[in-house]
C-alpha positions in Angstrom: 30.6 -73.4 -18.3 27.6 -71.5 -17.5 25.8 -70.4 -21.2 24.4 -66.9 -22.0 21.8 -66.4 -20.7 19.0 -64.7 -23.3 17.4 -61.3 -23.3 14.2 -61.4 -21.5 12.5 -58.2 -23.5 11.9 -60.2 -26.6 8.8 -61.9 -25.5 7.8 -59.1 -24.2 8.2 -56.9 -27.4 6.5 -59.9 -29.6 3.3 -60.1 -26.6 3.1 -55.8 -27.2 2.9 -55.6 -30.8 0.3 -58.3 -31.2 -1.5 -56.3 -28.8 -3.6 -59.4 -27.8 -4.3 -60.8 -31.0 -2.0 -63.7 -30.6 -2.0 -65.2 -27.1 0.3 -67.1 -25.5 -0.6 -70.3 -26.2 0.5 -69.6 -29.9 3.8 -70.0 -28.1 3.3 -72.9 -26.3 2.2 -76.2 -26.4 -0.1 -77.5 -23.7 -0.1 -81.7 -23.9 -3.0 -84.0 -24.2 -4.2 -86.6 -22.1 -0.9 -89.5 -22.1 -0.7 -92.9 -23.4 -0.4 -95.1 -20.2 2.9 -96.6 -20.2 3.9 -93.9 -22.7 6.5 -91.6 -22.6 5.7 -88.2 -20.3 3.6 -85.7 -22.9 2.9 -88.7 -25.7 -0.5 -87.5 -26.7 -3.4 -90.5 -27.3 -3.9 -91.3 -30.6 -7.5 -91.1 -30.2 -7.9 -87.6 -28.4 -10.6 -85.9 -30.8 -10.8 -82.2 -31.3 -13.8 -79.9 -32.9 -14.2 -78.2 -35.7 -15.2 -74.4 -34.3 -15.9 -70.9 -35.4 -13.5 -68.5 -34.7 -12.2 -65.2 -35.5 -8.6 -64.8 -36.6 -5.9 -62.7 -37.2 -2.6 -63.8 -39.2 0.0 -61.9 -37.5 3.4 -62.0 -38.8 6.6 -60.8 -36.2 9.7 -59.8 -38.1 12.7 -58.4 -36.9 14.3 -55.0 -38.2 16.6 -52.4 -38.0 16.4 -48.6 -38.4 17.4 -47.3 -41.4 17.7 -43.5 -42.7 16.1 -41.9 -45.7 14.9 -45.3 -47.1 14.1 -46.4 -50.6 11.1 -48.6 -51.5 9.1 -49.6 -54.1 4.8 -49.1 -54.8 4.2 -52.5 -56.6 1.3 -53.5 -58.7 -1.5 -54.9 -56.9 -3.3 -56.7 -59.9 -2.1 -57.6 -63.1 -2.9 -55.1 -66.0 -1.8 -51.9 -68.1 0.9 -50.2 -65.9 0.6 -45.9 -66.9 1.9 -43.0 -64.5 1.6 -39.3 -64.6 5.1 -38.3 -64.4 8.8 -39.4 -64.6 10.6 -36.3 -63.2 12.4 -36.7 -60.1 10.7 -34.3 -57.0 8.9 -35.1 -54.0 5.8 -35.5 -53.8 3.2 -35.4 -51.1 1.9 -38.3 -49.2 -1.2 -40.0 -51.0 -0.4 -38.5 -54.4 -1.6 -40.9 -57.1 1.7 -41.6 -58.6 0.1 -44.2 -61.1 -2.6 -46.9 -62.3 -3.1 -50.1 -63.3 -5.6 -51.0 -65.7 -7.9 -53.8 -66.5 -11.4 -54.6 -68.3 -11.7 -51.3 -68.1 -10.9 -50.3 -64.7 -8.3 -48.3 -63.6 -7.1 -48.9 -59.8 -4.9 -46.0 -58.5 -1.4 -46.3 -57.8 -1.1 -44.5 -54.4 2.1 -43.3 -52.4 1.6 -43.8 -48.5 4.0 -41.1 -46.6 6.0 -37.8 -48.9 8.9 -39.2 -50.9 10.7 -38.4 -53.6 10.8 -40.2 -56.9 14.3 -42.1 -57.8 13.2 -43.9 -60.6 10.2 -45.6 -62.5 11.3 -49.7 -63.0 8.9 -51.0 -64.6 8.0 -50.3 -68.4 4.9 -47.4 -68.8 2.3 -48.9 -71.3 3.3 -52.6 -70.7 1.3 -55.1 -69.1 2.7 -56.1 -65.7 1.4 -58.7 -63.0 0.7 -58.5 -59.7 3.1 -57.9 -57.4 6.0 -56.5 -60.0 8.0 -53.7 -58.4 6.7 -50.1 -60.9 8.4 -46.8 -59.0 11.3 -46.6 -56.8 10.6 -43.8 -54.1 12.9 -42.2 -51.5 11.3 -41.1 -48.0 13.0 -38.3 -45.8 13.3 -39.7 -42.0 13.7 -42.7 -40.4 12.0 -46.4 -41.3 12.4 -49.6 -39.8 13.3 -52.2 -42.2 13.0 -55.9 -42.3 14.1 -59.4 -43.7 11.4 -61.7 -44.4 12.2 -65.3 -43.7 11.7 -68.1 -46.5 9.3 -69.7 -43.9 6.8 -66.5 -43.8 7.1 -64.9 -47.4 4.2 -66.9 -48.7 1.7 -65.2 -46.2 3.4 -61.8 -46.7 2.6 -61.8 -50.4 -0.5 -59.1 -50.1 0.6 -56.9 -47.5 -1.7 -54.7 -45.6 -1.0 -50.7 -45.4 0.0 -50.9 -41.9 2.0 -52.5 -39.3 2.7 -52.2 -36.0 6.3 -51.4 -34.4 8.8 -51.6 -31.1 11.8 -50.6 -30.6 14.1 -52.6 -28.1 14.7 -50.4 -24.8 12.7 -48.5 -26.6 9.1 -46.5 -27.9 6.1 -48.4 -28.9 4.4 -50.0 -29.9 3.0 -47.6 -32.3 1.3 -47.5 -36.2 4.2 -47.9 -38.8 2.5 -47.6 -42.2 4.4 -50.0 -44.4 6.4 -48.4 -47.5 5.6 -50.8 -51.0 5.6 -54.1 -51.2 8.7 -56.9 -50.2 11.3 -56.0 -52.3 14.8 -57.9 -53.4 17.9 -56.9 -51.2 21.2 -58.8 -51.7 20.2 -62.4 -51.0 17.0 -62.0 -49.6 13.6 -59.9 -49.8 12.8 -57.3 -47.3 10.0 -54.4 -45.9 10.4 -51.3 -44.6 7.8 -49.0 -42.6 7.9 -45.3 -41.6 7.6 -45.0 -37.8 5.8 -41.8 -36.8 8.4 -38.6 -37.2 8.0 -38.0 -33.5 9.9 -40.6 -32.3 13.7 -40.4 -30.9 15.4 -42.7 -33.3 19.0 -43.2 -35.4 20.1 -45.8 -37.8 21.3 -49.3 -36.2 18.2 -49.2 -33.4 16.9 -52.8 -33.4 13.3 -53.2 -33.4 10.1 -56.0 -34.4 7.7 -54.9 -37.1 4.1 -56.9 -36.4 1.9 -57.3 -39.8 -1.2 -58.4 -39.7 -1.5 -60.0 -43.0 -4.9 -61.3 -43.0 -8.5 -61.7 -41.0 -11.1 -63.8 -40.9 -14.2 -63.2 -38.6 -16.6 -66.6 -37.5 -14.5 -68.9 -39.6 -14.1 -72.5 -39.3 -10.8 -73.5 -37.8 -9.0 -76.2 -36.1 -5.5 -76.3 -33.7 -2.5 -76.2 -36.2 -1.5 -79.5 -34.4 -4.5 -81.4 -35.9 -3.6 -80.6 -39.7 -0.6 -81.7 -42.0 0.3 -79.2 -44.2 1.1 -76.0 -45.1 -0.1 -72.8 -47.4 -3.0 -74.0 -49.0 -3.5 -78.0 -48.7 -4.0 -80.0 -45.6 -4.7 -83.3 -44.5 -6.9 -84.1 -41.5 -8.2 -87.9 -39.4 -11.7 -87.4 -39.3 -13.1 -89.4 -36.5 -16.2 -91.6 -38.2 -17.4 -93.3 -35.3 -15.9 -93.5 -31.9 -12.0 -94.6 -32.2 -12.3 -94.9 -35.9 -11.1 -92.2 -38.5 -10.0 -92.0 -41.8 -7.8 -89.5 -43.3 -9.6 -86.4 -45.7 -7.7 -83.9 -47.4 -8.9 -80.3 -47.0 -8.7 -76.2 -47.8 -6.4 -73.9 -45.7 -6.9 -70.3 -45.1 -4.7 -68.0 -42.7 -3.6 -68.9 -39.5 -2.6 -67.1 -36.7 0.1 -69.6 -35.1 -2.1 -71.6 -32.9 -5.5 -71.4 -35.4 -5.8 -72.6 -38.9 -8.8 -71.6 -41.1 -10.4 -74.4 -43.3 -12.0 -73.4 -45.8 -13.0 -76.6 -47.7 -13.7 -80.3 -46.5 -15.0 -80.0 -43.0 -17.9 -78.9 -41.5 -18.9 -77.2 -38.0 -18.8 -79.9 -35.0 -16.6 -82.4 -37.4 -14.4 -84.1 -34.7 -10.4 -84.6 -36.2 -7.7 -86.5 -34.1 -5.7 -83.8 -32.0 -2.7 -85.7 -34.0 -2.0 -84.5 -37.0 -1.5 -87.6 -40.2 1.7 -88.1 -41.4 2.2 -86.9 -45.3 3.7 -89.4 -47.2 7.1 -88.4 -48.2 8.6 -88.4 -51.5 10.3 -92.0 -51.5 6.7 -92.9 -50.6 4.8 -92.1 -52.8 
Protein backbone atom coordinates (compact mmCIF):
# COMPACT_ATOMS: atom_id res chain seq x y z
CA UNK A 1 0.00 0.00 0.00
CA UNK A 2 1.11 3.08 -1.52
CA UNK A 3 1.34 5.99 1.63
CA UNK A 4 -0.02 9.60 1.26
CA UNK A 5 1.79 11.34 -0.32
CA UNK A 6 2.47 14.98 1.54
CA UNK A 7 1.51 18.45 0.46
CA UNK A 8 4.15 20.02 -1.47
CA UNK A 9 3.07 23.97 -0.53
CA UNK A 10 4.51 23.67 2.93
CA UNK A 11 8.04 24.21 2.12
CA UNK A 12 7.14 26.54 -0.01
CA UNK A 13 5.06 28.68 2.52
CA UNK A 14 8.02 28.22 5.29
CA UNK A 15 10.86 29.39 2.25
CA UNK A 16 8.15 32.73 1.57
CA UNK A 17 7.73 33.93 5.01
CA UNK A 18 11.42 33.77 5.95
CA UNK A 19 11.82 35.84 2.95
CA UNK A 20 15.47 34.76 2.63
CA UNK A 21 16.50 34.97 6.06
CA UNK A 22 16.76 31.32 6.67
CA UNK A 23 18.11 29.32 3.65
CA UNK A 24 17.82 26.10 2.87
CA UNK A 25 20.52 24.60 4.32
CA UNK A 26 18.75 25.33 7.73
CA UNK A 27 16.76 22.40 6.40
CA UNK A 28 19.28 20.22 5.45
CA UNK A 29 22.14 18.63 6.33
CA UNK A 30 25.12 18.50 3.88
CA UNK A 31 27.79 15.56 5.17
CA UNK A 32 31.40 15.89 5.90
CA UNK A 33 34.23 14.28 4.47
CA UNK A 34 33.64 10.08 5.55
CA UNK A 35 35.51 7.85 7.76
CA UNK A 36 37.14 5.28 5.28
CA UNK A 37 35.65 2.06 5.97
CA UNK A 38 32.79 3.93 7.68
CA UNK A 39 29.36 3.84 7.23
CA UNK A 40 28.07 6.21 4.00
CA UNK A 41 27.68 10.05 5.59
CA UNK A 42 29.78 9.07 9.05
CA UNK A 43 31.50 12.43 9.50
CA UNK A 44 35.59 12.33 10.62
CA UNK A 45 36.04 12.94 13.92
CA UNK A 46 38.68 15.37 13.27
CA UNK A 47 36.93 17.60 10.52
CA UNK A 48 37.52 21.20 12.10
CA UNK A 49 35.21 24.09 11.56
CA UNK A 50 35.84 28.06 12.31
CA UNK A 51 34.73 30.30 14.52
CA UNK A 52 33.11 33.25 11.99
CA UNK A 53 31.24 36.55 12.07
CA UNK A 54 27.93 36.49 10.92
CA UNK A 55 24.79 38.23 10.85
CA UNK A 56 21.62 36.39 12.15
CA UNK A 57 18.26 36.28 12.32
CA UNK A 58 16.22 33.80 14.81
CA UNK A 59 13.22 33.03 12.89
CA UNK A 60 10.52 31.09 14.48
CA UNK A 61 7.74 29.22 11.90
CA UNK A 62 4.50 28.30 13.65
CA UNK A 63 1.49 27.11 12.37
CA UNK A 64 -2.06 28.76 12.82
CA UNK A 65 -5.50 29.15 12.13
CA UNK A 66 -7.86 32.03 11.46
CA UNK A 67 -9.80 33.10 14.05
CA UNK A 68 -12.65 35.91 14.26
CA UNK A 69 -12.81 38.85 16.62
CA UNK A 70 -9.87 37.58 18.76
CA UNK A 71 -9.01 38.17 22.37
CA UNK A 72 -5.43 38.80 23.56
CA UNK A 73 -3.63 40.11 26.21
CA UNK A 74 -0.73 43.44 26.41
CA UNK A 75 1.65 41.92 28.97
CA UNK A 76 4.22 43.63 31.09
CA UNK A 77 7.42 43.97 29.48
CA UNK A 78 9.62 44.67 32.70
CA UNK A 79 8.91 44.07 36.12
CA UNK A 80 7.59 47.08 38.12
CA UNK A 81 4.34 49.15 39.34
CA UNK A 82 1.55 48.07 37.08
CA UNK A 83 -1.15 51.61 36.77
CA UNK A 84 -3.75 52.15 33.80
CA UNK A 85 -5.94 55.05 32.86
CA UNK A 86 -9.19 53.39 32.74
CA UNK A 87 -11.27 50.19 33.50
CA UNK A 88 -14.44 50.92 31.49
CA UNK A 89 -15.16 48.64 28.77
CA UNK A 90 -15.04 50.69 25.01
CA UNK A 91 -12.86 50.51 22.16
CA UNK A 92 -10.25 52.28 21.85
CA UNK A 93 -7.96 53.31 19.01
CA UNK A 94 -4.87 51.61 17.91
CA UNK A 95 -1.68 52.89 19.79
CA UNK A 96 -3.67 54.27 22.72
CA UNK A 97 -1.55 54.07 25.83
CA UNK A 98 -3.72 51.78 27.73
CA UNK A 99 -1.17 51.65 30.69
CA UNK A 100 2.47 51.80 32.42
CA UNK A 101 4.73 50.08 34.15
CA UNK A 102 6.98 51.72 36.54
CA UNK A 103 10.40 51.41 37.85
CA UNK A 104 13.27 53.58 39.55
CA UNK A 105 11.47 56.09 38.48
CA UNK A 106 10.62 55.45 34.97
CA UNK A 107 7.47 54.90 33.59
CA UNK A 108 7.46 52.65 30.17
CA UNK A 109 4.05 52.91 28.32
CA UNK A 110 1.68 50.24 27.99
CA UNK A 111 0.71 50.52 24.25
CA UNK A 112 -2.20 48.72 22.34
CA UNK A 113 -1.06 47.70 18.62
CA UNK A 114 -4.32 47.57 16.32
CA UNK A 115 -8.24 49.21 17.82
CA UNK A 116 -9.85 46.82 20.26
CA UNK A 117 -12.00 46.87 22.80
CA UNK A 118 -11.28 46.38 26.49
CA UNK A 119 -12.82 43.05 28.14
CA UNK A 120 -11.17 43.10 31.26
CA UNK A 121 -8.01 44.38 33.27
CA UNK A 122 -6.31 40.87 34.95
CA UNK A 123 -3.81 41.93 36.66
CA UNK A 124 -4.08 44.01 39.98
CA UNK A 125 -3.61 48.16 39.33
CA UNK A 126 -1.01 49.43 41.97
CA UNK A 127 0.68 45.98 42.44
CA UNK A 128 4.03 45.18 41.49
CA UNK A 129 4.04 42.62 38.63
CA UNK A 130 6.99 40.92 36.57
CA UNK A 131 7.82 40.72 33.33
CA UNK A 132 5.90 39.01 31.10
CA UNK A 133 2.47 38.76 33.45
CA UNK A 134 -0.70 39.01 31.31
CA UNK A 135 -2.29 43.07 32.71
CA UNK A 136 -5.50 43.80 30.10
CA UNK A 137 -7.51 41.50 28.15
CA UNK A 138 -8.53 43.26 24.74
CA UNK A 139 -11.00 42.22 22.00
CA UNK A 140 -9.99 43.13 18.23
CA UNK A 141 -12.84 43.44 15.48
CA UNK A 142 -11.73 41.35 12.20
CA UNK A 143 -9.85 38.55 11.51
CA UNK A 144 -6.28 37.23 13.32
CA UNK A 145 -4.30 34.31 12.79
CA UNK A 146 -3.61 32.49 15.82
CA UNK A 147 -1.01 30.02 16.86
CA UNK A 148 0.27 27.17 19.25
CA UNK A 149 3.65 27.53 20.32
CA UNK A 150 5.56 24.25 20.76
CA UNK A 151 7.32 23.31 24.12
CA UNK A 152 10.54 23.04 21.89
CA UNK A 153 10.35 26.96 20.71
CA UNK A 154 8.62 28.84 23.71
CA UNK A 155 11.95 29.59 25.39
CA UNK A 156 13.06 31.83 22.22
CA UNK A 157 9.49 33.27 21.99
CA UNK A 158 9.61 34.69 25.44
CA UNK A 159 10.26 38.56 24.18
CA UNK A 160 8.31 38.82 21.17
CA UNK A 161 8.81 41.40 18.58
CA UNK A 162 5.75 43.67 17.40
CA UNK A 163 5.60 42.02 14.11
CA UNK A 164 5.43 38.95 12.23
CA UNK A 165 5.09 37.82 9.00
CA UNK A 166 2.09 35.61 7.55
CA UNK A 167 0.72 33.06 4.68
CA UNK A 168 -2.15 31.63 4.15
CA UNK A 169 -2.28 28.04 2.44
CA UNK A 170 -3.75 28.43 -1.26
CA UNK A 171 -3.69 31.52 -0.20
CA UNK A 172 -2.42 35.61 0.28
CA UNK A 173 0.89 36.48 1.48
CA UNK A 174 3.06 36.73 2.74
CA UNK A 175 2.31 39.94 4.24
CA UNK A 176 3.08 42.12 7.82
CA UNK A 177 0.88 40.64 10.69
CA UNK A 178 1.51 42.80 13.71
CA UNK A 179 1.36 40.48 16.66
CA UNK A 180 -1.54 41.02 19.34
CA UNK A 181 0.19 40.80 23.22
CA UNK A 182 2.31 38.41 24.38
CA UNK A 183 1.92 34.14 24.39
CA UNK A 184 -0.83 33.64 26.38
CA UNK A 185 -2.38 30.29 28.21
CA UNK A 186 -5.17 28.39 26.11
CA UNK A 187 -6.43 25.02 27.41
CA UNK A 188 -3.31 22.91 27.63
CA UNK A 189 -1.01 24.95 25.89
CA UNK A 190 0.21 28.79 25.25
CA UNK A 191 -0.57 30.44 22.07
CA UNK A 192 -0.21 34.02 19.72
CA UNK A 193 -2.31 35.61 17.69
CA UNK A 194 -1.62 38.40 14.96
CA UNK A 195 -4.03 40.77 12.95
CA UNK A 196 -3.47 40.14 9.18
CA UNK A 197 -4.10 43.40 7.18
CA UNK A 198 -8.13 44.12 6.95
CA UNK A 199 -7.84 43.81 3.18
CA UNK A 200 -7.39 40.35 2.88
CA UNK A 201 -10.19 37.71 1.83
CA UNK A 202 -10.34 35.59 4.89
CA UNK A 203 -12.90 33.43 7.34
CA UNK A 204 -12.39 31.44 10.37
CA UNK A 205 -10.81 27.79 9.91
CA UNK A 206 -8.19 29.15 6.98
CA UNK A 207 -4.92 27.45 7.81
CA UNK A 208 -1.92 29.50 7.63
CA UNK A 209 2.18 29.86 9.12
CA UNK A 210 2.98 32.89 11.25
CA UNK A 211 7.05 33.66 10.79
CA UNK A 212 8.46 35.69 14.03
CA UNK A 213 11.59 36.89 14.02
CA UNK A 214 12.42 36.76 17.53
CA UNK A 215 15.83 38.08 17.62
CA UNK A 216 19.02 39.63 15.49
CA UNK A 217 22.39 39.90 15.82
CA UNK A 218 24.57 41.68 13.16
CA UNK A 219 28.76 40.55 12.89
CA UNK A 220 28.39 38.13 15.64
CA UNK A 221 30.43 35.19 16.37
CA UNK A 222 28.81 31.96 15.44
CA UNK A 223 29.47 28.40 14.68
CA UNK A 224 27.14 25.40 12.77
CA UNK A 225 24.56 24.17 15.31
CA UNK A 226 26.06 20.73 14.59
CA UNK A 227 29.45 21.73 16.25
CA UNK A 228 27.75 22.66 19.76
CA UNK A 229 25.94 20.55 22.58
CA UNK A 230 23.42 22.28 24.06
CA UNK A 231 20.63 24.22 24.09
CA UNK A 232 19.16 27.91 25.36
CA UNK A 233 21.94 29.34 27.01
CA UNK A 234 24.93 26.74 27.71
CA UNK A 235 26.97 24.82 25.30
CA UNK A 236 29.81 22.69 25.11
CA UNK A 237 32.31 22.76 22.25
CA UNK A 238 36.00 20.43 21.10
CA UNK A 239 38.27 23.02 20.64
CA UNK A 240 40.98 21.78 18.33
CA UNK A 241 44.59 22.69 20.38
CA UNK A 242 46.89 21.50 17.93
CA UNK A 243 46.31 19.54 14.83
CA UNK A 244 44.01 16.28 15.74
CA UNK A 245 44.09 17.20 19.41
CA UNK A 246 41.07 18.98 21.19
CA UNK A 247 39.71 19.32 24.37
CA UNK A 248 36.30 20.00 25.33
CA UNK A 249 35.33 23.97 26.67
CA UNK A 250 31.99 24.97 27.76
CA UNK A 251 30.69 28.23 26.33
CA UNK A 252 27.76 31.19 25.94
CA UNK A 253 24.86 30.83 23.53
CA UNK A 254 22.94 33.53 21.92
CA UNK A 255 20.09 33.15 19.15
CA UNK A 256 20.24 30.91 16.49
CA UNK A 257 18.62 30.89 13.33
CA UNK A 258 18.39 26.89 12.68
CA UNK A 259 21.65 26.32 10.99
CA UNK A 260 23.76 29.34 13.04
CA UNK A 261 24.36 29.61 16.71
CA UNK A 262 25.64 32.81 18.24
CA UNK A 263 28.40 32.46 21.02
CA UNK A 264 28.73 34.81 23.01
CA UNK A 265 31.30 33.77 25.64
CA UNK A 266 34.35 31.20 25.47
CA UNK A 267 35.60 31.36 21.86
CA UNK A 268 37.24 33.70 19.97
CA UNK A 269 37.25 34.66 16.05
CA UNK A 270 39.33 31.96 13.92
CA UNK A 271 38.99 29.35 16.99
CA UNK A 272 38.77 26.02 15.10
CA UNK A 273 35.91 23.34 17.04
CA UNK A 274 35.35 19.68 15.74
CA UNK A 275 32.39 19.78 13.10
CA UNK A 276 31.10 16.99 15.79
CA UNK A 277 29.41 18.12 18.43
CA UNK A 278 30.62 16.43 22.34
CA UNK A 279 28.41 14.29 23.84
CA UNK A 280 26.79 15.84 27.33
CA UNK A 281 27.07 13.59 29.98
CA UNK A 282 23.73 12.27 30.88
CA UNK A 283 22.18 12.18 34.21
CA UNK A 284 23.27 8.53 35.34
CA UNK A 285 26.69 9.91 34.41
CA UNK A 286 27.26 12.33 36.19
Amino acid sequence: MSKPRQPRHRPILFALLLGGLVTLAACTTVPGPTVPGAAPGQQDATETVPVESRDIVSVVALDGTVVANPRFSLIAPHAGRFTTRSASQKVLPAKSVVGWIEQDAERTPVTLPVEAKLVEVAANIGAHVPAGLPLIVFQASGFGLRAQIADAVRYRLLDLPGTARMQIEKGPGPVPCPVLGGPVEEGEGVSVTCAPPGNLRLYPGLKGIMAVDTARATAALALPMEAVAGSAERGRVAVETSPGKFEERDVRLGINDGSFVQILDGLAAGDRVRRQAPILPTSRQR
